[in-house]
N, C-alpha and C positions, 0 to 999 in steps of 0.2 A: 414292414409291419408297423403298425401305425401304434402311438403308445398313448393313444385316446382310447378312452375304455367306450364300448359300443354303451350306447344308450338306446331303451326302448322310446320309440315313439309315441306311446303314452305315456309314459313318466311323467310325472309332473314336474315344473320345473320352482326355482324359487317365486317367481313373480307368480305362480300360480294361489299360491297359498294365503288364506286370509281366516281370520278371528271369526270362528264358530260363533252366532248371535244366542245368548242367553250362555257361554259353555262357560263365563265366567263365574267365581263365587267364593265362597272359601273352603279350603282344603280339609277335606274330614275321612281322610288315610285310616286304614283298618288291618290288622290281624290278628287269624285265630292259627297258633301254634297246637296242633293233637300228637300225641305220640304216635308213632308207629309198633310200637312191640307191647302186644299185648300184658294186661297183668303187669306185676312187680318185677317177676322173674327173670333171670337173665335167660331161662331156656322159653320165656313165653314165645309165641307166635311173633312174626315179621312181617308186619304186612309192606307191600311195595306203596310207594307213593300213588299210582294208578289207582289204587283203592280209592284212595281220599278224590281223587278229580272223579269217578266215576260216581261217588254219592254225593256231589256238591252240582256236578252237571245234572244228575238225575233231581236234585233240589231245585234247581234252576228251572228245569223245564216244566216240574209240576207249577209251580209258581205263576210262572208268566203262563200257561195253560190255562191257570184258574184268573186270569187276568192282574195280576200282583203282580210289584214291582222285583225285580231279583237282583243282586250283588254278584257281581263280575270281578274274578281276580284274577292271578297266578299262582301256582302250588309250585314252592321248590320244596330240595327234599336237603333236610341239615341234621346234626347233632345236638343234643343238648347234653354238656358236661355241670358237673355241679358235685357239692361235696357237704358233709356232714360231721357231727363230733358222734363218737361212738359211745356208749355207756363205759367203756374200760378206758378213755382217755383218748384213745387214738381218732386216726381220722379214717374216714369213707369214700371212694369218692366211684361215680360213677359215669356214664353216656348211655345216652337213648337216640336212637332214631326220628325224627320227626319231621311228619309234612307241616309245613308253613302255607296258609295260604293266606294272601296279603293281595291289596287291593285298595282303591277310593270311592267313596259313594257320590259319582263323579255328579258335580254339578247340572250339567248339560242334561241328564237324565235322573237323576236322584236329588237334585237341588230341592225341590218341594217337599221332599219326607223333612219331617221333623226327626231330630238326633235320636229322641226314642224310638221312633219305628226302625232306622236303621241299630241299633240296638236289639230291637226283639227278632229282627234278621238274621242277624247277626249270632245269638244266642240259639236260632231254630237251627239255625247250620251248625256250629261247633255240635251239638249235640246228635243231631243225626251222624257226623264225621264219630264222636265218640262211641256211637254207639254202634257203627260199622265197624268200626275198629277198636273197640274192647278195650274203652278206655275209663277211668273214672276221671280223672280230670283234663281240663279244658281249658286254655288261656288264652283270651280274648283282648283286643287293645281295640280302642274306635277315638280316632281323636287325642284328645290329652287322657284320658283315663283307660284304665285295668281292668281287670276283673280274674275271677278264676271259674270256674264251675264243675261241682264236684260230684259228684253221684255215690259216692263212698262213704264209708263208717265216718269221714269228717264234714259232711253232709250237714249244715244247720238247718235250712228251712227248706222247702220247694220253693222252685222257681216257678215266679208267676211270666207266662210270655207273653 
């Protein structure tokens, strides 16, 4: 038996490989963290990560449908722990569920949006994710900066999109 692993004959091999023209550019890496569990509660709803890829696909294809460009990611599925000071002195601490879906507004095909439009992308999606999944807040990263987006009693303005 031979200890060379079978190779398909279409494989590519290294010399095949060469620098996409125009894929270069600078890197402007994205995500938006939504929770999974419904509400504050700990007995609220759970929703599974398939939710979240099922309304970001279904955003996807309305999009490029309407001929617009769409954001392409991947959805893992992770915890977020975090803690608080309570009014009696002690402390709080809690975990949530959360899909992550994370991704770059790759050059090659997104290189010409300007950082706003991938931004108002970006904000159209968390909120359909939130609003599928019964969320009031939303945190988004694009690049070097933050954001949060709240649909709650700490709700300051409307977002303009």
């Amino acid at each position: 038996m031979s200890e060379t692993p079978a190779r398909n004959a279409s494989a590519p091999r290294s010399e095949d490989y060469a620098l996409v023209p125009g894929s270069t550019g600078p890197r402007r890496d994205f995500r938006i963290t939504v929770g999974l569990r419904e509400g504050w509660e700990a007995e609220g709803k759970v929703y599974d990560v398939s939710e979240a890829v099922r309304t970001a696909r279904a955003w996807m294809r309305r999009r490029v449908a309407a001929g617009l460009p769409a954001l392409s990611g991947m959805f893992t599925r992770a915890e977020v722990t975090y803690a608080w000071p309570k009014p009696d002195g002690t402390v709080g601490s809690d975990r949530e569920p959360v899909a992550v879906f994370t991704g770059e507004a790759v050059h090659a095909y997104l290189g010409d949006l300007p950082d706003q439009i991938v931004e108002g992308m970006l904000n159209e999606l968390a909120i359909e994710l939130g609003v599928a999944l019964g969320q009031e807040r939303i945190y988004v990263a694009f690049c070097a900066r933050t954001w949060i987006l709240d649909a709650g009693e700490e709700a300051r303005a409307p977002l303009k999109l």
